[in-house]
VOKOLZA-840966 format. One record per atom (N, C-alpha, C, CB): residue in three letters; x, z, y. Coordinates in nm, 3 decimals, decimal comma. Each point is the difference from the previous one (the first is absolute). Glycine has a CB too. Layout:
BEGIN
rest | px | pz | py
ala | X | Z | Y
...
***
This chain:
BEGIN
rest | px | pz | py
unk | 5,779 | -20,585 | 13,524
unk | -0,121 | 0,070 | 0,030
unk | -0,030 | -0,013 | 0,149
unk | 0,040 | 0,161 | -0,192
unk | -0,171 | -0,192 | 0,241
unk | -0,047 | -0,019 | 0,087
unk | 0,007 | 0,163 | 0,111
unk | -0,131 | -0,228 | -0,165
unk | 0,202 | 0,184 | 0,278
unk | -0,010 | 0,169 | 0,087
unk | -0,030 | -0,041 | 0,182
unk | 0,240 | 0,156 | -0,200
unk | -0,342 | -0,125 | 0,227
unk | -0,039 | 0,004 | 0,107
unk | 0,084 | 0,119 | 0,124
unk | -0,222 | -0,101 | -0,158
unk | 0,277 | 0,006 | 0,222
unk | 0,054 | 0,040 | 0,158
unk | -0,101 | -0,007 | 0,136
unk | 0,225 | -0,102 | -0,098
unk | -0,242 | 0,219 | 0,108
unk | -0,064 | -0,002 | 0,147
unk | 0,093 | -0,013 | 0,087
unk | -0,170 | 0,131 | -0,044
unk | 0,100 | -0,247 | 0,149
unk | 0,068 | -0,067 | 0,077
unk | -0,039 | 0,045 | 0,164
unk | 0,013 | -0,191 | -0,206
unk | -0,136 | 0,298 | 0,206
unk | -0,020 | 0,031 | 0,083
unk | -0,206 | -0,045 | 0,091
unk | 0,345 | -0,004 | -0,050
unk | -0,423 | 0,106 | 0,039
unk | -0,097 | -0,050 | 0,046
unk | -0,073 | 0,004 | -0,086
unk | 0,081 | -0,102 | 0,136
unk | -0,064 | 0,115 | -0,288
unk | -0,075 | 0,030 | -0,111
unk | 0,035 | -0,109 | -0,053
unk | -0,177 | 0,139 | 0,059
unk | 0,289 | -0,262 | -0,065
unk | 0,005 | -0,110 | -0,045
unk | 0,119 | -0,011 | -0,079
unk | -0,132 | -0,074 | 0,172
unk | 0,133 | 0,059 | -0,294
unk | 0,053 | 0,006 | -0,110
unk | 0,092 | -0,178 | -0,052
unk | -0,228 | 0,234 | -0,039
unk | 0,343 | -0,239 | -0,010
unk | 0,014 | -0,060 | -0,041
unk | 0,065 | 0,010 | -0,185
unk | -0,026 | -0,050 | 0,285
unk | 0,057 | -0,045 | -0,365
unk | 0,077 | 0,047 | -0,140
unk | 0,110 | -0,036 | 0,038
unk | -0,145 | -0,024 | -0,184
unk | 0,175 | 0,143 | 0,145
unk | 0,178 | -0,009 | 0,052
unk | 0,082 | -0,118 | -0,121
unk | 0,016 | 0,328 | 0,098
unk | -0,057 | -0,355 | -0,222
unk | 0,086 | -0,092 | -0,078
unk | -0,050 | -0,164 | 0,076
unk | 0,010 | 0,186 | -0,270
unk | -0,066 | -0,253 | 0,369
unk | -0,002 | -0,066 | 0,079
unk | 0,096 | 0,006 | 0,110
unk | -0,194 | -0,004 | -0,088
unk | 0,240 | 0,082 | 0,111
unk | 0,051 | -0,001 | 0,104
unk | 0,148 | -0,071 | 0,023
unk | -0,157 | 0,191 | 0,003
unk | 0,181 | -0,262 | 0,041
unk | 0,183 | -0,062 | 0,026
unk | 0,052 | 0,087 | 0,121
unk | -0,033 | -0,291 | -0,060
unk | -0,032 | 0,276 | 0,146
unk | 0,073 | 0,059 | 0,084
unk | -0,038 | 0,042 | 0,117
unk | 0,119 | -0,101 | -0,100
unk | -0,082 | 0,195 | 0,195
unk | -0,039 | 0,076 | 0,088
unk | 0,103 | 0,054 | 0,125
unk | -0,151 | 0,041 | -0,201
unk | 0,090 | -0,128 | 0,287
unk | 0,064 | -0,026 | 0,104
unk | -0,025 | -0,020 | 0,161
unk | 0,064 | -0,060 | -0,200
unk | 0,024 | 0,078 | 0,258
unk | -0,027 | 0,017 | 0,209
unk | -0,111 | -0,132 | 0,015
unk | 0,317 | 0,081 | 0,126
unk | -0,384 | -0,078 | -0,058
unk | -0,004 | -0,118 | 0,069
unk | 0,003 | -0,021 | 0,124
unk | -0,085 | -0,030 | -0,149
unk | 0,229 | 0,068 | 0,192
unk | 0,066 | -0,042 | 0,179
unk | 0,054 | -0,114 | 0,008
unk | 0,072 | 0,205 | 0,059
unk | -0,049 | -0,283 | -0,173
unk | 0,153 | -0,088 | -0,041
unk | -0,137 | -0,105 | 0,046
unk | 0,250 | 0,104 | -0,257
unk | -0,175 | -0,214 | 0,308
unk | -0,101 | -0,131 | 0,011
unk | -0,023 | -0,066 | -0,085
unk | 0,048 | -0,024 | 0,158
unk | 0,054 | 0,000 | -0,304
unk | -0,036 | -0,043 | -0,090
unk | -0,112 | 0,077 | -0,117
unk | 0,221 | -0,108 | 0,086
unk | -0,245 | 0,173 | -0,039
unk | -0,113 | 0,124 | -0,056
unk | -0,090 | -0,031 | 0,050
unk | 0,100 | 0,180 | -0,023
unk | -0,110 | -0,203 | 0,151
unk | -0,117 | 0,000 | 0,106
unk | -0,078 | -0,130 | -0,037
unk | 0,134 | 0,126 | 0,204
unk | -0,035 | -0,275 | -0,221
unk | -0,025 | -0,148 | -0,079
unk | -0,073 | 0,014 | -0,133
unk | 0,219 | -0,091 | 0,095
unk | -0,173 | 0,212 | -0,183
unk | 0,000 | 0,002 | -0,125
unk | -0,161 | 0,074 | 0,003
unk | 0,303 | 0,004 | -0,074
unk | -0,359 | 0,100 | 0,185
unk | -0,146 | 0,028 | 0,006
unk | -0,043 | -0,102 | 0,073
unk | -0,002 | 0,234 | -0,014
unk | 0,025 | -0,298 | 0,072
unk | -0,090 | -0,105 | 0,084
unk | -0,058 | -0,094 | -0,128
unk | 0,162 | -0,010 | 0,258
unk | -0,031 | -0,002 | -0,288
unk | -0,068 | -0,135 | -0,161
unk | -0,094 | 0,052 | -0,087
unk | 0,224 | -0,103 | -0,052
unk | -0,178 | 0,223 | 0,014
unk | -0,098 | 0,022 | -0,062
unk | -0,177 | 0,037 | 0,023
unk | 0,232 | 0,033 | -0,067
unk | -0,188 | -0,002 | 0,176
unk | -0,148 | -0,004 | 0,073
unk | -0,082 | -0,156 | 0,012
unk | 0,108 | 0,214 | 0,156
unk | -0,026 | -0,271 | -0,091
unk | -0,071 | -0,148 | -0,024
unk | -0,046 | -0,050 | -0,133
unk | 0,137 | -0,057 | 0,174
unk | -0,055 | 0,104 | -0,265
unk | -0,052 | -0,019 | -0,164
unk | -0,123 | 0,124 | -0,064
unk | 0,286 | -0,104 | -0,047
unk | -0,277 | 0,173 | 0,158
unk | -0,102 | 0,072 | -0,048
unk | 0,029 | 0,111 | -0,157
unk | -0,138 | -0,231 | 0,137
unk | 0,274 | 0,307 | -0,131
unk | 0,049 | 0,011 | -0,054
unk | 0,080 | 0,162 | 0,021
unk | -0,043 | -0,275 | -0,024
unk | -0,021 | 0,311 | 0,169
unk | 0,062 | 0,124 | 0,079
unk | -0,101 | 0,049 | -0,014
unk | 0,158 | -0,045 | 0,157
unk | -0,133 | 0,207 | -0,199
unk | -0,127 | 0,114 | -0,010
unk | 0,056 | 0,071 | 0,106
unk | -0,083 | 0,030 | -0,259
unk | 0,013 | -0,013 | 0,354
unk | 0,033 | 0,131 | 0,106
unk | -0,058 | 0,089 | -0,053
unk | 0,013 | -0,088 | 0,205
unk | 0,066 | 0,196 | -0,198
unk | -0,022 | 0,144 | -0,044
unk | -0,016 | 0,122 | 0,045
unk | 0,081 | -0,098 | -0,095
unk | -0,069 | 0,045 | 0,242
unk | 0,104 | 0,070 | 0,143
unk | -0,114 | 0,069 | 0,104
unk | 0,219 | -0,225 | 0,008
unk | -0,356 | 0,183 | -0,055
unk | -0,143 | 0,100 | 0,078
unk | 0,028 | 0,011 | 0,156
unk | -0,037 | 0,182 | -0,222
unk | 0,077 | -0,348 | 0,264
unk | 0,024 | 0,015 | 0,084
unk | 0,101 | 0,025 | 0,123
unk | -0,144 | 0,001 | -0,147
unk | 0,234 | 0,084 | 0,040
unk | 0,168 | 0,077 | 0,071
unk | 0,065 | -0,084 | 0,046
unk | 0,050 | 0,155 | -0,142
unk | 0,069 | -0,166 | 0,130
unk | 0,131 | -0,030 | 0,006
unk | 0,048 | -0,086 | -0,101
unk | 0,021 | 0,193 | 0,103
unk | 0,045 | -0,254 | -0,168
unk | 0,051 | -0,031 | -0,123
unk | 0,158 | 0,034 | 0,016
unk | -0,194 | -0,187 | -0,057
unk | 0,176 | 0,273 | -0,095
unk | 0,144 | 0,043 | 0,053
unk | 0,023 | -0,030 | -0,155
unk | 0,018 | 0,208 | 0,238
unk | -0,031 | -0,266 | -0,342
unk | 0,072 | -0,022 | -0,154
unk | -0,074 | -0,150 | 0,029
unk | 0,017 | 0,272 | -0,204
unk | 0,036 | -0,354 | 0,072
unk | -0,047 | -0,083 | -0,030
unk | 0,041 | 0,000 | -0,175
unk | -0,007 | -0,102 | 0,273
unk | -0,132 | 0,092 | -0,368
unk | 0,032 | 0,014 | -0,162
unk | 0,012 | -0,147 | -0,029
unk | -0,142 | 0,228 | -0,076
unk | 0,208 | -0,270 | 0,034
unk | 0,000 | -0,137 | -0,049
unk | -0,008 | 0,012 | -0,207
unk | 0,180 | -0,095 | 0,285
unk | -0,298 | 0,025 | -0,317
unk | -0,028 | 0,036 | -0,148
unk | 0,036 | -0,125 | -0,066
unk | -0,194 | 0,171 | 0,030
unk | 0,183 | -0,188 | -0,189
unk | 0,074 | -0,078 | -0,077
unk | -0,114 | -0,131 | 0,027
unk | 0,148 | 0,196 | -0,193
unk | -0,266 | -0,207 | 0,215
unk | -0,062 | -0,118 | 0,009
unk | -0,013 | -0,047 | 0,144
unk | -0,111 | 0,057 | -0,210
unk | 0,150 | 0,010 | 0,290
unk | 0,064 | -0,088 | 0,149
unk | -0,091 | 0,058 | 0,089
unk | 0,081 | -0,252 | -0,078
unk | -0,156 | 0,354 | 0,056
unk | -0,111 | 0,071 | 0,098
unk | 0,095 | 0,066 | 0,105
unk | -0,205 | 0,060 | -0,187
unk | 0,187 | -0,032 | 0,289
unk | 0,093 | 0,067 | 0,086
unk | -0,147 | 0,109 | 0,113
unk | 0,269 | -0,266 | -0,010
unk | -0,191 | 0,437 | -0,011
unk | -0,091 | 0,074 | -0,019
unk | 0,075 | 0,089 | 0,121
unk | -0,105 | -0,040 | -0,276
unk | 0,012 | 0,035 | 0,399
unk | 0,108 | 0,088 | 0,116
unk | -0,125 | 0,109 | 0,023
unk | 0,193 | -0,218 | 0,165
unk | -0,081 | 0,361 | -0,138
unk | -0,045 | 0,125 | -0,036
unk | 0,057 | 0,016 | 0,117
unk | -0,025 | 0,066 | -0,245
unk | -0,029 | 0,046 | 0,337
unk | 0,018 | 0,108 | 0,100
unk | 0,108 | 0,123 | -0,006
unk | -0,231 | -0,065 | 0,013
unk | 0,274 | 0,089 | -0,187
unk | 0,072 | 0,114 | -0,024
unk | 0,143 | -0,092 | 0,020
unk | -0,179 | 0,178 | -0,178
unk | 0,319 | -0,114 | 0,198
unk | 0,115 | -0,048 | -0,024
unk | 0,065 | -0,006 | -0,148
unk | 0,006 | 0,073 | 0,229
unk | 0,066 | -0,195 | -0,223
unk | 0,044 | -0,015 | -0,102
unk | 0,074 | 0,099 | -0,079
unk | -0,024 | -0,186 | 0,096
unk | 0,046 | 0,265 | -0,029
unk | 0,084 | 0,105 | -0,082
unk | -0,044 | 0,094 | -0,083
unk | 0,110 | -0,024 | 0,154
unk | -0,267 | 0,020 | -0,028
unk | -0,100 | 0,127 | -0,084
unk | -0,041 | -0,079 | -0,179
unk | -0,164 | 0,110 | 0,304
unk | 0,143 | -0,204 | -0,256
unk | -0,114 | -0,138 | -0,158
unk | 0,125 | -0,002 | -0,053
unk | -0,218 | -0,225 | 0,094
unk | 0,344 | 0,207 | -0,122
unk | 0,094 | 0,026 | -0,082
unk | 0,073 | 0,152 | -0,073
unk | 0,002 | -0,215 | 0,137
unk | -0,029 | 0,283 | -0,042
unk | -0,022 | 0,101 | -0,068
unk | -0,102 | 0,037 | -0,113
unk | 0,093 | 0,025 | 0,191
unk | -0,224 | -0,017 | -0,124
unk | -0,081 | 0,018 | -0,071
unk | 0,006 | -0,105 | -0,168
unk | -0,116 | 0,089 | 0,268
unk | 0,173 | -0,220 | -0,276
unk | -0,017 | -0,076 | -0,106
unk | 0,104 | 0,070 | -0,082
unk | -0,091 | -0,223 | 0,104
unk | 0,198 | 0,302 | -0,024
unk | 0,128 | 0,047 | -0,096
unk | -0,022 | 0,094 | -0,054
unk | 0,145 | -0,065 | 0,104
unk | -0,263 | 0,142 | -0,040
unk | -0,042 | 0,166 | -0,071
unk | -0,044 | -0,031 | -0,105
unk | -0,070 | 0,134 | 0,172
unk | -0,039 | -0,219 | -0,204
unk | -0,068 | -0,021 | -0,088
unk | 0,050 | -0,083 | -0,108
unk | -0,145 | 0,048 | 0,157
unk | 0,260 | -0,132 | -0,128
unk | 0,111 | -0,051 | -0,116
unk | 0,058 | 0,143 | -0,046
unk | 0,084 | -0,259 | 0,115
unk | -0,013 | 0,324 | -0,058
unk | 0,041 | 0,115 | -0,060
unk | -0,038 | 0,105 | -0,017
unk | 0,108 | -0,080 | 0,043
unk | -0,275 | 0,105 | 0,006
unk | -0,038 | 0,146 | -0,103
unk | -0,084 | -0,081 | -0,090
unk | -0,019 | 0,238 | 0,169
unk | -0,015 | -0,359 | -0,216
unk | -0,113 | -0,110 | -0,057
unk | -0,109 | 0,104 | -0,029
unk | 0,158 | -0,206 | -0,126
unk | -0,211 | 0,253 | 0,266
unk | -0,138 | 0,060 | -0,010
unk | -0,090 | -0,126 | 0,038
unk | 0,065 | 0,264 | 0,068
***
């Protein structure tokens, strides 16, 4: 079932897309948004901020959010375990 995670800013993603969620300080992170930007393939999400997560989804979109990763993983775990 399809469940929408706010990611911050009013911007929503489905959390059963999602692989993974993660820093982006590491340089191989930093390579891994650059590419995808050149492919046209990076959604900024970030209104501007900081980027402090980076969502990486099952069809290769790579989706950087302003909130920390800890907060957008949380939030995907609440909603696995109350399946509101």
């Amino acid at each position: 079932m399809n469940r929408l995670i706010n990611i911050g800013f009013g911007n929503v993603v489905n959390s059963s897309k999602i692989i993974s969620i993660i820093s982006p300080d590491a340089a191989p992170v930093k390579r891994m948004v650059q590419n995808a930007k050149d492919k046209g393939m990076a959604i900024d999400a970030t209104c501007g901020r900081r980027t402090k997560a980076v969502i990486v989804t099952d069809n290769g979109s790579v989706i950087l959010s302003s909130l920390l990763p800890d907060t957008i993983a949380s939030r995907v775990n609440n909603f696995q375990q109350t399946g509101l």
